[in-house]
C-alpha positions in Angstrom: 150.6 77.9 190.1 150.3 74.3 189.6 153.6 71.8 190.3 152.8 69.3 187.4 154.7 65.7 188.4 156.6 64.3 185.7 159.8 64.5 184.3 161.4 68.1 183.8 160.5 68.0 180.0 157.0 67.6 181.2 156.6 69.8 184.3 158.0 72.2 181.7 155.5 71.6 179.3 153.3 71.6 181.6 154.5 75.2 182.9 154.0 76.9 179.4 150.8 75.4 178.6 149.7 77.7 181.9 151.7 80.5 180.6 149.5 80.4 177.3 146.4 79.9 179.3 147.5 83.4 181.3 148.4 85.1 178.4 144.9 84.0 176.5 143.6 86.0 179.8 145.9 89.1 179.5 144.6 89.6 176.1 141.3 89.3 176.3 141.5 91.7 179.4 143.6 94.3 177.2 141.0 94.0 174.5 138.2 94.9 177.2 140.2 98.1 178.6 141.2 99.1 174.8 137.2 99.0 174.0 136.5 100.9 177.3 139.3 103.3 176.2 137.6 103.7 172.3 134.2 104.8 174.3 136.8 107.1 176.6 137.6 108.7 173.5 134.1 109.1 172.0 133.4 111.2 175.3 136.3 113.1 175.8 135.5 114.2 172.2 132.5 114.8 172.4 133.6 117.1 175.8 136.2 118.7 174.1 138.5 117.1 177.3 142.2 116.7 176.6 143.3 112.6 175.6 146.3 113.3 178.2 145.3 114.1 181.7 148.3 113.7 183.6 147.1 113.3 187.1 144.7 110.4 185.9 147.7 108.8 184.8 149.4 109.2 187.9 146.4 107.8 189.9 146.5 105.0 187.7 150.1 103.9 188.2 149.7 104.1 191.7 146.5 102.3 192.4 148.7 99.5 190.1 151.5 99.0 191.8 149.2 99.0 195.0 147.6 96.2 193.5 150.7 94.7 192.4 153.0 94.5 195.8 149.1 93.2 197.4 149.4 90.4 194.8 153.5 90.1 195.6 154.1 91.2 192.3 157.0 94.2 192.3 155.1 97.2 192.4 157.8 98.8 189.2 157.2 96.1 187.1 153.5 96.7 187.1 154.2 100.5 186.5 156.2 100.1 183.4 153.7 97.0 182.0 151.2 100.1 182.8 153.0 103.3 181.8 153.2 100.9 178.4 149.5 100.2 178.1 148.8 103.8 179.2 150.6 105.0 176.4 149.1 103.1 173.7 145.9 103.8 175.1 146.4 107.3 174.9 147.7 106.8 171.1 144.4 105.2 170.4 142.1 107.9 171.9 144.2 110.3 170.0 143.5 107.8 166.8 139.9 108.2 167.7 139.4 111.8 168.1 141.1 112.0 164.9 139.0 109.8 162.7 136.0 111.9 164.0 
């Protein structure tokens, strides 16, 4: 993170112009994993494999908040962003299997 000079108004300005650039990034990373997870689905269909495995959920959350406390973000923050994500991914395989 960047400590623009300026007055506050402007460091603060400054501050939210990164927080936009970040969030431009988040999305177009959640737009990737949603795609991966519409392919996800197209297999699991196509197995006959369940859209809720609960132990590949489970190894998710922990290899994120791994990542998270290595990047000195709280490990249970990045759980709940996750558990959130997880679940609308796995409304959106279901979404997919249905349409089929």
């Amino acid at each position: 993170m960047s400590k623009a000079q300026g007055t506050p108004d402007e460091r603060l300005a400054a501050l939210r112009r990164e927080i936009d650039s970040v969030d431009g990034e988040l999305v177009r990373a959640l737009a990737k994993r949603f795609g991966l997870v519409a392919q996800i689905a197209e297999v699991k269909a196509i197995k006959g494999e369940p859209v809720i495995v609960p132990a590949r959920i489970e190894a998710v959350l922990a290899r994120v908040a791994k990542l998270a406390e290595e990047a000195d973000l709280d490990p249970q923050i990045a759980r709940r962003l996750w558990r959130q994500i997880i679940d609308e991914a796995c409304a959106l395989e279901e979404a997919h299997i249905a349409a089929r």
